[in-house]
C-alpha positions as CSV (number, residue, x, y, z in Angstrom):
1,X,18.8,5.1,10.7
2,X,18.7,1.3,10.7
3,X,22.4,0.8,12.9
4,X,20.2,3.4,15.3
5,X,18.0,1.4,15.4
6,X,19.6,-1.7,16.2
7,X,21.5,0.0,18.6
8,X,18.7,0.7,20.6
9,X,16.6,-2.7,19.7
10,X,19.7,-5.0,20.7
11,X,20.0,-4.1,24.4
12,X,16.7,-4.1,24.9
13,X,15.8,-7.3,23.2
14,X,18.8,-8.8,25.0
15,X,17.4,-7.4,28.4
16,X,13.9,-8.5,28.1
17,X,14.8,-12.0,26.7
18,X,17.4,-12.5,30.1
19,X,14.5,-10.9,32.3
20,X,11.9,-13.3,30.5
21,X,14.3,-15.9,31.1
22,X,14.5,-15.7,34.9
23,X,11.5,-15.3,35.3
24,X,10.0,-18.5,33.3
25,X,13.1,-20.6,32.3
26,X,15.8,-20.6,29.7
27,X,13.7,-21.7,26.9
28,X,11.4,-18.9,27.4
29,X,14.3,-16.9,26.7
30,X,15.6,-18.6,24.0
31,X,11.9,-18.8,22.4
32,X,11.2,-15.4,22.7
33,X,14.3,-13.9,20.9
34,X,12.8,-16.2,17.7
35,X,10.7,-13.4,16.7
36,X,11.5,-10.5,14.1
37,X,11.9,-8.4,16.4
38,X,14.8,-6.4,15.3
39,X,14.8,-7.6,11.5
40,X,11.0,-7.0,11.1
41,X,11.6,-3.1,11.6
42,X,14.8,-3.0,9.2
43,X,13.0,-4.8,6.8
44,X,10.2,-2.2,6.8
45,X,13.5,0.1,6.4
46,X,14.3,-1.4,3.4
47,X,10.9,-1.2,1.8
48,X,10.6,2.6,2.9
49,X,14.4,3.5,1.2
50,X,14.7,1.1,-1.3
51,X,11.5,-0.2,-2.3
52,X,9.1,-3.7,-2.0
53,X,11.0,-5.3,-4.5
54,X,14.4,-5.0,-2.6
55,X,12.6,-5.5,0.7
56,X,11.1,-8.5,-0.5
57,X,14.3,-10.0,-1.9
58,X,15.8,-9.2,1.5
59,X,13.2,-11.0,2.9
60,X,14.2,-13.9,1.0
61,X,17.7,-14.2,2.6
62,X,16.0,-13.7,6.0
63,X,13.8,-16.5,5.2
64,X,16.8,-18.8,4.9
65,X,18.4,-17.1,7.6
66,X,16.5,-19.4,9.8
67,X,18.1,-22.6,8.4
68,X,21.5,-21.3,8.9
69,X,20.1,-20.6,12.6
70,X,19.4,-24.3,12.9
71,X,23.2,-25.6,11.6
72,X,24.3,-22.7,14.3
73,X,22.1,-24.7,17.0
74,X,23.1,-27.9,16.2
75,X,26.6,-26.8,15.8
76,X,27.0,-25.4,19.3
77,X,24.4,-28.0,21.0
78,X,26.6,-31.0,19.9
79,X,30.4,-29.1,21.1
80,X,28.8,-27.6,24.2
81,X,29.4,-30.5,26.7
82,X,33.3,-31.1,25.7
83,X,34.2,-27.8,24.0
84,X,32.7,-24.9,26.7
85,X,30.9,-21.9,25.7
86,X,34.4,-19.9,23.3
87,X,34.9,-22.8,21.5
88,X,31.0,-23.7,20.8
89,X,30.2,-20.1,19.7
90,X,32.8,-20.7,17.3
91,X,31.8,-24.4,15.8
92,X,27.9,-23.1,15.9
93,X,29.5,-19.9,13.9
94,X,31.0,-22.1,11.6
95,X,27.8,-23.9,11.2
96,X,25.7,-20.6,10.4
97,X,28.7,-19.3,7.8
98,X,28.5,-22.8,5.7
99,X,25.0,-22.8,5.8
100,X,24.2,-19.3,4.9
101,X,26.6,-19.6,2.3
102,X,25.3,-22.3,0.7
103,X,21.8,-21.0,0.7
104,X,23.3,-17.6,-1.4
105,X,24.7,-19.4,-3.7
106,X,21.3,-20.5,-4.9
107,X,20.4,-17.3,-6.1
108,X,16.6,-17.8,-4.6
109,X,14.0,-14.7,-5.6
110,X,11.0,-13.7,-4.1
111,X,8.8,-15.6,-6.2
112,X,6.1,-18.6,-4.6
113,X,8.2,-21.5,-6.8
114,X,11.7,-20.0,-4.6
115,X,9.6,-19.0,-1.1
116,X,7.5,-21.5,-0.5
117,X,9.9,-24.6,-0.9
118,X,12.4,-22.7,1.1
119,X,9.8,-21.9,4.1
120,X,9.0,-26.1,3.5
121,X,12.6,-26.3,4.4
122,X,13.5,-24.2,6.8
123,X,10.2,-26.2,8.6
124,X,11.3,-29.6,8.5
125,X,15.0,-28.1,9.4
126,X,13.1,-26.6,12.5
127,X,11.6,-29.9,13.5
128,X,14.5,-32.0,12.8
129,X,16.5,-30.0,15.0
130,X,14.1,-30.3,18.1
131,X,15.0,-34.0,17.4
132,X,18.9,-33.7,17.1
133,X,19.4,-30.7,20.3
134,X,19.9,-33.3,22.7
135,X,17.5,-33.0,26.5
136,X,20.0,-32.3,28.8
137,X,18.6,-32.2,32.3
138,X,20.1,-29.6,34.3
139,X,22.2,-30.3,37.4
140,X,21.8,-27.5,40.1
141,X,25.4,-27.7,41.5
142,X,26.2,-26.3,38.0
143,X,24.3,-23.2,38.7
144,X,26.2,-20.5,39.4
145,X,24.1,-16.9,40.2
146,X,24.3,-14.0,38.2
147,X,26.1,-10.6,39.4
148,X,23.9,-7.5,39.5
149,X,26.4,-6.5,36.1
150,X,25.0,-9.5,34.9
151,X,22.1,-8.0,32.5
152,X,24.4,-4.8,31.6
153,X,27.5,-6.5,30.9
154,X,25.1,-8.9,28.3
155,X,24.0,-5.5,27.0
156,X,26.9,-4.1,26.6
157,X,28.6,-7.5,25.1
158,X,25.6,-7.7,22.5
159,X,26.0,-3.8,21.4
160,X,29.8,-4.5,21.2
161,X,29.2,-7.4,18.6
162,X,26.7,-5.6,16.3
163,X,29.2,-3.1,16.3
164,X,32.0,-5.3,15.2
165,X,29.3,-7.5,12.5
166,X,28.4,-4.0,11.2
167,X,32.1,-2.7,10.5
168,X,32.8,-6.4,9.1
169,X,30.1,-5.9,6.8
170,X,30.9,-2.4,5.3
171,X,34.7,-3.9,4.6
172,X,33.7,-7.3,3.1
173,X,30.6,-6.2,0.6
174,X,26.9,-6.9,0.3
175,X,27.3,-10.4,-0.5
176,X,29.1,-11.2,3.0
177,X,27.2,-8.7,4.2
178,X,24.0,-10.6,3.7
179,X,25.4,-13.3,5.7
180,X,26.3,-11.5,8.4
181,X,23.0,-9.7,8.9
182,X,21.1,-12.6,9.6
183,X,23.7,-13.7,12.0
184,X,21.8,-15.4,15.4
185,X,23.2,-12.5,17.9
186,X,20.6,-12.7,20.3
187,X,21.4,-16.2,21.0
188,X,25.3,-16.4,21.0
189,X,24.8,-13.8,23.3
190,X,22.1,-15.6,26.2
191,X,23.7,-19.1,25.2
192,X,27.0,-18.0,26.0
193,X,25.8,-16.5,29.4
194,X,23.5,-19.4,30.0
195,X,26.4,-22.0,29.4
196,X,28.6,-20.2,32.0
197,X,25.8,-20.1,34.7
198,X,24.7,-23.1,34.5
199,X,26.8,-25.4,31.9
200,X,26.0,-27.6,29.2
201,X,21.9,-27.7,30.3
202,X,21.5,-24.1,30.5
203,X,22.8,-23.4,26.8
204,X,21.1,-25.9,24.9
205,X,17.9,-25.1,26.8
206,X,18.7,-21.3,25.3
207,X,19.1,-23.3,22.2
208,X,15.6,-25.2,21.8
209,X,13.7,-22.5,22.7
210,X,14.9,-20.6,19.9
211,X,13.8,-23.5,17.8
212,X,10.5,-23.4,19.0
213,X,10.7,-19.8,18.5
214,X,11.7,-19.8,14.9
215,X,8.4,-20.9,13.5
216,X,7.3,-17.6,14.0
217,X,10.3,-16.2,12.2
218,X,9.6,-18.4,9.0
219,X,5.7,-17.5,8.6
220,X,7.1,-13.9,9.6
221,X,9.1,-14.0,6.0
222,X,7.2,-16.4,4.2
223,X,4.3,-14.0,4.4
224,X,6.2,-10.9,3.7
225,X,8.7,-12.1,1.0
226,X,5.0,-13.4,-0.9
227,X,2.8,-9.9,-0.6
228,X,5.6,-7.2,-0.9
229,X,5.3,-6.8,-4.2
230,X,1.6,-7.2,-4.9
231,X,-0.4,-6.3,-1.8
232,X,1.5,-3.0,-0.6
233,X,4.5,-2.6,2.2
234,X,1.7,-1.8,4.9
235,X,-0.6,-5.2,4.0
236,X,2.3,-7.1,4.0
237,X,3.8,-5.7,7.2
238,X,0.3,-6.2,8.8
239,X,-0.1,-9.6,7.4
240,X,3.6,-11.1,7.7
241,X,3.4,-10.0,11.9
242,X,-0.1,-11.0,12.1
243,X,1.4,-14.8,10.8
244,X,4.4,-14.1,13.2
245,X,2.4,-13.5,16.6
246,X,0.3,-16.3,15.7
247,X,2.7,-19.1,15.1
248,X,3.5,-18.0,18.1
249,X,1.3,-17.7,20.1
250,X,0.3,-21.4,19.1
251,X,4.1,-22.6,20.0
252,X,3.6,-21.7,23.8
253,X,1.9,-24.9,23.9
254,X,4.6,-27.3,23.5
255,X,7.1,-24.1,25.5
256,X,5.0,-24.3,28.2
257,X,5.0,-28.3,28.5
258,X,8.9,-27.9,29.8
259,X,10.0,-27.3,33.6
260,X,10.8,-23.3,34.3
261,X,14.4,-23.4,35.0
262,X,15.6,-19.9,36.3
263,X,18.5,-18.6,35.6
């Protein structure tokens, strides 16, 4: 049930995010894919199959999934100009596998003394890297216009590689396989596109406005790893996207502050 229903979520969220994108700029593409929109539902999987106490515990590792997120951004922002897009992907991979890692191997629990620092974390990690993804202003002879395969091939592409992180995770156990789930698909996928269309720019503008994005997706977790196992899976559901939409809803302010680049 859940691999169906990323199957169907992933094109669709990649779609969207590359429509959203062209229509009001890269970062609006970048900020939109910051939302739960694919975990939030398998976490309310997890809670139906396995119960709030797993779910929340899950939620935990999602929570810190958005610091690993941030060593990915940085990773691939600071390689992007000399490296291209193969070799960024790779160094911002790098970055999200060392920093993920780390954050297992503090055995954190879904308990306020564990959550709440974490969130404080993963917060200041979000605002530090608006500060270290560099401004890059784009340069329109390094725009290059996208095919009409352009939206399915990134479909297909972004299917492909939950595919192969799925299979990866069934061989190399639930430990790795933590990891991998909260592994930033969404944006390898529209930076890598974004950095062959229009170079360096276009990627790290992909890359802040997941930044800006990822507020949403802490308070998202915060929320939900908190109430799981004392308000009821529906409250906390209710609660945890209620905290999401707002974040970021108030986030649009400082997204909407940036130039529309189309693309």
């Amino acid at each position: 049930m859940i691999l169906a229903l990323k199957l169907v979520l992933t094109p669709a969220v990649v779609v969207l995010s590359s429509l959203a994108g062209r229509r009001f700029g890269r970062l609006a593409a970048g900020w939109f894919v910051g939302l739960p929109l694919t975990s939030g539902p398998i976490a309310a999987f997890f809670a139906v199959e396995h119960g709030p106490a797993f779910a929340a515990h899950a939620a935990v590792g999602s929570l810190g999934g958005a610091i690993a997120e941030v060593a990915f951004c940085l990773a691939y922002a600071r390689t992007a100009r000399r490296r291209g897009w193969r070799r960024s992907v790779i160094a911002g991979s790098a970055g999200f596998a060392v920093a993920a890692g780390a954050l297992q191997l503090l055995g954190l629990h879904a308990r306020p003394l564990d959550v709440v620092p974490l969130a404080a974390v993963a917060a200041l990690a979000l605002v530090a890297a608006l500060q270290l993804v560099p401004h890059v202003t784009p340069r329109s002879e390094d725009e290059v216009l996208p095919s009409r395969w352009d939206l399915p091939f990134r479909a297909v592409v972004a299917t492909s590689f939950l595919l192969l992180l799925t299979g990866l995770a069934t061989v190399l156990g639930p430990q790795l396989a933590g990891v991998l789930a909260v592994y930033p698909l969404y944006t390898v996928v529209l930076a890598a596109f974004a950095h062959v269309h229009a170079g360096e720019a276009g990627a790290v503008q992909i890359l802040r406005g997941l930044v800006l994005g990822l507020y949403s997706f802490v308070g998202f977790y915060l929320v939900l790893s908190l109430l799981l196992a004392h308000a009821g899976t529906v409250t906390a559901f209710v609660a945890a996207y209620a905290a999401a939409f707002a974040i970021q809803a108030a986030s649009l302010v400082p997204l909407l502050h940036a130039q529309p680049q189309t693309g």
